[in-house]
mmCIF file of the C-alpha atoms, coordinates in Angstrom:
data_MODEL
# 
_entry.id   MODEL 
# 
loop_
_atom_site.group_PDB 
_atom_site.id 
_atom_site.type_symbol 
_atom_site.label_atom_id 
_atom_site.label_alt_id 
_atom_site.label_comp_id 
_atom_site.label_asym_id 
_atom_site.label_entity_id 
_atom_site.label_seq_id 
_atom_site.pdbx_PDB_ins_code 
_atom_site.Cartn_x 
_atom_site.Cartn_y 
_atom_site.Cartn_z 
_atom_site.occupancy 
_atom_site.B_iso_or_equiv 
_atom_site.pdbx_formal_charge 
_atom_site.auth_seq_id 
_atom_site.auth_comp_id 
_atom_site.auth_asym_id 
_atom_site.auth_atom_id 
_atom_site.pdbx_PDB_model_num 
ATOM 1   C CA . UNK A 1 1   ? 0.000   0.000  0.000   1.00 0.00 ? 1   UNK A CA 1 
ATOM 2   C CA . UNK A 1 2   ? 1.532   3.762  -0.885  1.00 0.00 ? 2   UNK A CA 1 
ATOM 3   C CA . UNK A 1 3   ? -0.252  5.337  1.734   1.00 0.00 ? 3   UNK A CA 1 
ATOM 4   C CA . UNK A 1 4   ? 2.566   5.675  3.808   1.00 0.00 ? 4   UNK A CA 1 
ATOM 5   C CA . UNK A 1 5   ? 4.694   7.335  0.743   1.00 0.00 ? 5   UNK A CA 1 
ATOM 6   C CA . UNK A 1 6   ? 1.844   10.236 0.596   1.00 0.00 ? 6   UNK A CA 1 
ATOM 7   C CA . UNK A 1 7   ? 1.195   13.266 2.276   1.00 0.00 ? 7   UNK A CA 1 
ATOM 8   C CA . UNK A 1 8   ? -1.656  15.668 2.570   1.00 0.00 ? 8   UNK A CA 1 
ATOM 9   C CA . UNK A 1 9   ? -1.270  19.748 3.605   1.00 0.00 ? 9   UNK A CA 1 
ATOM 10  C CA . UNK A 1 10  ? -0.568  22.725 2.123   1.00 0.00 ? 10  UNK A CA 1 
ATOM 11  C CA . UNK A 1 11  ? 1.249   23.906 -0.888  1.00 0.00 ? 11  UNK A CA 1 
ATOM 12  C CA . UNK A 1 12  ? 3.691   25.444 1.153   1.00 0.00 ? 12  UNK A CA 1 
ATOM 13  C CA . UNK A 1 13  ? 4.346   22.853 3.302   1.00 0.00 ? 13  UNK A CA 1 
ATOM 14  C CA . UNK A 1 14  ? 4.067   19.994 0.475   1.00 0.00 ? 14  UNK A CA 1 
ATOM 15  C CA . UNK A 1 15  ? 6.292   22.338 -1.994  1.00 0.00 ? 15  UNK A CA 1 
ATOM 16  C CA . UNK A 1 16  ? 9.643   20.699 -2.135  1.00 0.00 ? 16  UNK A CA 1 
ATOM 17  C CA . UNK A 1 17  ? 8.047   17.144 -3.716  1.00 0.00 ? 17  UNK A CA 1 
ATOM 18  C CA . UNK A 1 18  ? 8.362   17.315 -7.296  1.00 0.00 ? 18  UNK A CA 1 
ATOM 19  C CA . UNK A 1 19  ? 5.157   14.828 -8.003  1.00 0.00 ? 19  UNK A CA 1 
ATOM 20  C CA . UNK A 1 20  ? 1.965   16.710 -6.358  1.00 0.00 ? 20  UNK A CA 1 
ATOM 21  C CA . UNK A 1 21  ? -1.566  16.877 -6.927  1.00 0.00 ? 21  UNK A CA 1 
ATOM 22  C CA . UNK A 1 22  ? -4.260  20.170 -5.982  1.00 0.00 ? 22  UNK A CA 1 
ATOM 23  C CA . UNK A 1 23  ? -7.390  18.908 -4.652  1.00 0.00 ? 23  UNK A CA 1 
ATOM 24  C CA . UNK A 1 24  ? -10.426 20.771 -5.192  1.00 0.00 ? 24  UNK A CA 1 
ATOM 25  C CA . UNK A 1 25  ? -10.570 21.883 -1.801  1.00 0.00 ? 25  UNK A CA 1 
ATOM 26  C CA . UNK A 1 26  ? -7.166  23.719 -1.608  1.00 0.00 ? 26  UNK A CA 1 
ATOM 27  C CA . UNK A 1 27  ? -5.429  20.799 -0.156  1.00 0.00 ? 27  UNK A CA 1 
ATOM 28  C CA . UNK A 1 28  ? -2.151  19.389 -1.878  1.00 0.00 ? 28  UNK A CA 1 
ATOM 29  C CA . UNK A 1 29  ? -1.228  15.735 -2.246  1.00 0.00 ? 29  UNK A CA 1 
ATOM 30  C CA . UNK A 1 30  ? 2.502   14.461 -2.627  1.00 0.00 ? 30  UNK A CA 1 
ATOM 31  C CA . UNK A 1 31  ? 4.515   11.709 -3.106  1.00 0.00 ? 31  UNK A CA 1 
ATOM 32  C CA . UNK A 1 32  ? 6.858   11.521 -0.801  1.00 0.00 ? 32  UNK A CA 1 
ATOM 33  C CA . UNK A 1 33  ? 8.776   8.701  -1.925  1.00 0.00 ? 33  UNK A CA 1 
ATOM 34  C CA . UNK A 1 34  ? 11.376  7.689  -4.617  1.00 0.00 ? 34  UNK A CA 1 
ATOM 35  C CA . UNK A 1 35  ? 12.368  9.555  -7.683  1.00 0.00 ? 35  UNK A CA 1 
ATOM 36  C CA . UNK A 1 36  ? 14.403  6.977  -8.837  1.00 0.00 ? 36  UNK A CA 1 
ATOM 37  C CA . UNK A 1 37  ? 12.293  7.001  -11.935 1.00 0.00 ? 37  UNK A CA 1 
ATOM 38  C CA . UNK A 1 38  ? 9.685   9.360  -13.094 1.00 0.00 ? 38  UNK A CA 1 
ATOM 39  C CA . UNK A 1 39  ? 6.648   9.674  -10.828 1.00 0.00 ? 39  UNK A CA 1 
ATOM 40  C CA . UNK A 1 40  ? 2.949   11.231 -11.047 1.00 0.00 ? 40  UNK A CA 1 
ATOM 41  C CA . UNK A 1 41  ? 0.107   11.583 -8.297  1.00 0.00 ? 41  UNK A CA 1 
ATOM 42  C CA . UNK A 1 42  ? -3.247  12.211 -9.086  1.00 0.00 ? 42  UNK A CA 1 
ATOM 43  C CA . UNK A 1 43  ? -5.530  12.729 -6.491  1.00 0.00 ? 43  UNK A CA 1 
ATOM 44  C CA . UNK A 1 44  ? -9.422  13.432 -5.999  1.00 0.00 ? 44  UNK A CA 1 
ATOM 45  C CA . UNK A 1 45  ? -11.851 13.651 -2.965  1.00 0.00 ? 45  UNK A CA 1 
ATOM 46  C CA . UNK A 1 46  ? -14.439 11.226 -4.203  1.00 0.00 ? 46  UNK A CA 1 
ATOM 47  C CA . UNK A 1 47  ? -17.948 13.235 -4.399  1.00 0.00 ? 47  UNK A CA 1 
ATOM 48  C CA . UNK A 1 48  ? -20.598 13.672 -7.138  1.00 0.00 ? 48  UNK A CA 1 
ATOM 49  C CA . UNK A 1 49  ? -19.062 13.251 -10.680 1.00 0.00 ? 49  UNK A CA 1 
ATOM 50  C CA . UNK A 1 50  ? -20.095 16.186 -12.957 1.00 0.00 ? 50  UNK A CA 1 
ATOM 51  C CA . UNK A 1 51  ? -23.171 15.609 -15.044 1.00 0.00 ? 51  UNK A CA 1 
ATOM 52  C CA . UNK A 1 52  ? -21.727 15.949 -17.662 1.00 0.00 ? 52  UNK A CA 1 
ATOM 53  C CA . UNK A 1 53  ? -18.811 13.399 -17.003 1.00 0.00 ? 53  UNK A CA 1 
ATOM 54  C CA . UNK A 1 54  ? -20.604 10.994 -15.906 1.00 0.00 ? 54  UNK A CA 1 
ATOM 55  C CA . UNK A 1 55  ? -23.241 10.827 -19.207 1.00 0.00 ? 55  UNK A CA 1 
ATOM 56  C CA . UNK A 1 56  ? -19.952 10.247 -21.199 1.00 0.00 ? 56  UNK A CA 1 
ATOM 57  C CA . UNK A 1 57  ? -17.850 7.843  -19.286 1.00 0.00 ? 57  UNK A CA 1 
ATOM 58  C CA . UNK A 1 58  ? -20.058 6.534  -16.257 1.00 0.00 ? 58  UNK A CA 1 
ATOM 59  C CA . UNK A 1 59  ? -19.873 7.118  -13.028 1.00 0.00 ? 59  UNK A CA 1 
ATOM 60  C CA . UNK A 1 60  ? -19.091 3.668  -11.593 1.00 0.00 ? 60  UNK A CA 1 
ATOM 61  C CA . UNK A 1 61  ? -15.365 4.124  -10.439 1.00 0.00 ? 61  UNK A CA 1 
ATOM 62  C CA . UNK A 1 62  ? -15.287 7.591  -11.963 1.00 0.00 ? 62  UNK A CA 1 
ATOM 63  C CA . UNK A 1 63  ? -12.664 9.050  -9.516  1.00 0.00 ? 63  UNK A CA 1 
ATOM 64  C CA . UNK A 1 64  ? -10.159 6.156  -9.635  1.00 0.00 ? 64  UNK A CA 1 
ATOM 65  C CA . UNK A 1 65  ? -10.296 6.002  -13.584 1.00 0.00 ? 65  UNK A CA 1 
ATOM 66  C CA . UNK A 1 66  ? -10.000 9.920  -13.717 1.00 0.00 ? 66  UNK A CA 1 
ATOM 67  C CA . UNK A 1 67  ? -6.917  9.585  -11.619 1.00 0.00 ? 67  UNK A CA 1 
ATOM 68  C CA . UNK A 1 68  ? -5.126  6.865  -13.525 1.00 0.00 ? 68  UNK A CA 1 
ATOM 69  C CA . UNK A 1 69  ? -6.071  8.545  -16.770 1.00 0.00 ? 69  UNK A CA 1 
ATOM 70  C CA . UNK A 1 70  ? -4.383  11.841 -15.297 1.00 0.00 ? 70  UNK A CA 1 
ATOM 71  C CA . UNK A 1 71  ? -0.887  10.204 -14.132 1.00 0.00 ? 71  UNK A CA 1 
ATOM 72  C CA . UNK A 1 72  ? -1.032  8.445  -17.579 1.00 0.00 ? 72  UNK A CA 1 
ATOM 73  C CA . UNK A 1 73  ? -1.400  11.611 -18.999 1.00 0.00 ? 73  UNK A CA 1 
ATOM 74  C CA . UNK A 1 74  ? 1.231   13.036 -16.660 1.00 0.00 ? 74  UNK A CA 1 
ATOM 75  C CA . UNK A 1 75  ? 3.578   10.420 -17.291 1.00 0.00 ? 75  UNK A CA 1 
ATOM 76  C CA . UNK A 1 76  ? 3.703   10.407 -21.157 1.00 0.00 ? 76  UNK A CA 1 
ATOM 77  C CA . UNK A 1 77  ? 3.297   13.859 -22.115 1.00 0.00 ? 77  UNK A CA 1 
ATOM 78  C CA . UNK A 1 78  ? -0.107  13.460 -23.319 1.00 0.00 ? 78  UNK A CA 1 
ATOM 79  C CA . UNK A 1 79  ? -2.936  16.423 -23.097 1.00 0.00 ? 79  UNK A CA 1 
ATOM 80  C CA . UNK A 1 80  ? -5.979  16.840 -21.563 1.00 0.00 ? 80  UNK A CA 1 
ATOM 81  C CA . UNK A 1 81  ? -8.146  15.842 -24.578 1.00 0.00 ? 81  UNK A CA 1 
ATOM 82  C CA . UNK A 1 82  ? -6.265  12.246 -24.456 1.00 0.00 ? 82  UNK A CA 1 
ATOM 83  C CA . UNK A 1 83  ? -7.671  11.985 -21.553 1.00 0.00 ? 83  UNK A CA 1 
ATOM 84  C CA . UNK A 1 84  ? -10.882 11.606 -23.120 1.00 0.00 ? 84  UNK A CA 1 
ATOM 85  C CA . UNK A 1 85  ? -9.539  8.263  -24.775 1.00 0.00 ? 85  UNK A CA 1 
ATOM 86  C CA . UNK A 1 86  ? -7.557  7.215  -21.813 1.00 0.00 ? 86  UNK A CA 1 
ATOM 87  C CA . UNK A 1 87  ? -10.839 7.162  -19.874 1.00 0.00 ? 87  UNK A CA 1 
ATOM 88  C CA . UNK A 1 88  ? -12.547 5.115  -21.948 1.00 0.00 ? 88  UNK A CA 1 
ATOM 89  C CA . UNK A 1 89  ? -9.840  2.404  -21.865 1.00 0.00 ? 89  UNK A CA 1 
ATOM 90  C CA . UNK A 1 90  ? -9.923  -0.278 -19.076 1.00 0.00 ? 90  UNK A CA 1 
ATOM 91  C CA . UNK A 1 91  ? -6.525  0.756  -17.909 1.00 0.00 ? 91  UNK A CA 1 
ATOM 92  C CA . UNK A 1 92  ? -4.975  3.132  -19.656 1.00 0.00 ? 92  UNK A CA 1 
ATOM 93  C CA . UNK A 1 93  ? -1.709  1.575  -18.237 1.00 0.00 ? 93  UNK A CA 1 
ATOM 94  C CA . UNK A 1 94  ? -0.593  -1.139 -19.783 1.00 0.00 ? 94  UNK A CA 1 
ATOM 95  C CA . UNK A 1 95  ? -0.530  0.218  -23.244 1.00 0.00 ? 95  UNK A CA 1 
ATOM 96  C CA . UNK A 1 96  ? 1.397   3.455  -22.616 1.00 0.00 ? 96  UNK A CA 1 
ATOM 97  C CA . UNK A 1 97  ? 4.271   1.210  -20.478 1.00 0.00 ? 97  UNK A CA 1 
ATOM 98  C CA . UNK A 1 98  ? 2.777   2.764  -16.981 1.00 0.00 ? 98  UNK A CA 1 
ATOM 99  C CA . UNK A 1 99  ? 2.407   0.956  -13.859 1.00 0.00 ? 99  UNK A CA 1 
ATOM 100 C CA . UNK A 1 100 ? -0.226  2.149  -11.383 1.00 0.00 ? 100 UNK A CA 1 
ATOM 101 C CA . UNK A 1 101 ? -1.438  1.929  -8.300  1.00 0.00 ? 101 UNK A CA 1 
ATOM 102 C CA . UNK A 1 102 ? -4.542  3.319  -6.872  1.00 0.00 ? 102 UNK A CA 1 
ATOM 103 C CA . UNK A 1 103 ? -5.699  3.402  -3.238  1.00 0.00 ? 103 UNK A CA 1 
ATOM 104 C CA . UNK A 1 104 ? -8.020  5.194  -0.874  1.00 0.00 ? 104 UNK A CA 1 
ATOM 105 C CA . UNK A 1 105 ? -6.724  7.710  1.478   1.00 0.00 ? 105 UNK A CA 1 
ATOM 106 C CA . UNK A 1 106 ? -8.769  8.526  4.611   1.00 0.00 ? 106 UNK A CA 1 
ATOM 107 C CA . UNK A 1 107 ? -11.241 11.548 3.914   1.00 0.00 ? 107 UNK A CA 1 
ATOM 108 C CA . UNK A 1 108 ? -12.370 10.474 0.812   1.00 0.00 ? 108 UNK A CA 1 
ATOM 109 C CA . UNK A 1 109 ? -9.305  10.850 -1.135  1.00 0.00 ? 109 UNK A CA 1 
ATOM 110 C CA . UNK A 1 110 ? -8.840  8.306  -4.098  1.00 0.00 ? 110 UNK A CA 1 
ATOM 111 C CA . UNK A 1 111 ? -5.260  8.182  -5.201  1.00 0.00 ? 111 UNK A CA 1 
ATOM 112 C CA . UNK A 1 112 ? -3.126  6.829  -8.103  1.00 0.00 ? 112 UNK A CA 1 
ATOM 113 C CA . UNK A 1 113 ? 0.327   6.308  -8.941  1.00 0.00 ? 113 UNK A CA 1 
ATOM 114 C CA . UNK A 1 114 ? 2.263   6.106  -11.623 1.00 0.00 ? 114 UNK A CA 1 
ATOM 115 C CA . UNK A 1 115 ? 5.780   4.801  -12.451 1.00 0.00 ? 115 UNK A CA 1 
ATOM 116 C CA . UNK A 1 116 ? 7.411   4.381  -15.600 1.00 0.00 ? 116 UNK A CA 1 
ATOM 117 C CA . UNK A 1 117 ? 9.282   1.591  -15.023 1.00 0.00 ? 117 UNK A CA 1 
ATOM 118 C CA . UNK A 1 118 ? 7.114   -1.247 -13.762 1.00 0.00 ? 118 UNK A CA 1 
ATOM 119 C CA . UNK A 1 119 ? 9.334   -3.549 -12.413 1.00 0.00 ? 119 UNK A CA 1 
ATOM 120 C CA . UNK A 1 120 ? 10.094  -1.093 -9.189  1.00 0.00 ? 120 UNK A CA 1 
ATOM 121 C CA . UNK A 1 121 ? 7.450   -1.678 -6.316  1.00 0.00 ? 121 UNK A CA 1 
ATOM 122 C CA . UNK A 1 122 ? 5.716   0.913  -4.902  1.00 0.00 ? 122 UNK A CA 1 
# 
């Protein structure tokens, strides 16, 4: 589990970590653990997915696919439109040589990881 490799404050105290996410209510998530190869956090408090969202990809698991779509996108350079395709993938993973991980944090907050190089644990 990564949870011990994140963090949750502010942006000034979180801003010496290179991979960080904003949550939508001011709060900053970090990873606070290796750089040994590159990294990306994407975070989200899980609440009501926008209407809009959810009548194009679902809403079942919305937050956790939104998040792994997001460090793909983080990860490989890819834009905000891809994200459109990497949410309607299973796992978005795989194909662009990603590993991820994605957990729960306490307050709601659904997390995901990603590492270029799979064969490093998290």
């Amino acid at each position: 589990m990564p949870g011990g490799r994140l963090r949750v404050g502010s942006d000034i105290e979180l801003a010496g970590y290179r991979a960080r996410s904003h949550l939508h209510d001011g709060r900053v998530l970090a990873w606070t653990g290796s750089y040994d190869v590159p990294v990306a956090i994407d975070g989200e408090v899980e609440r009501a997915v926008p209407a809009a969202l959810g009548r194009r990809f679902g809403t079942h698991r919305f937050w956790e696919r939104w998040t792994r779509a997001e460090c793909v996108a983080k990860l490989t350079g890819r834009g905000v439109v891809d994200l459109m395709n990497l949410m309607a993938a299973d796992d978005p993973g795989p194909d662009a040589g990603v590993r991820l991980t994605t957990a729960r944090l306490p307050g709601g907050i659904v997390v995901s990881i990603g590492r270029l190089d799979g064969a490093l644990s998290f």
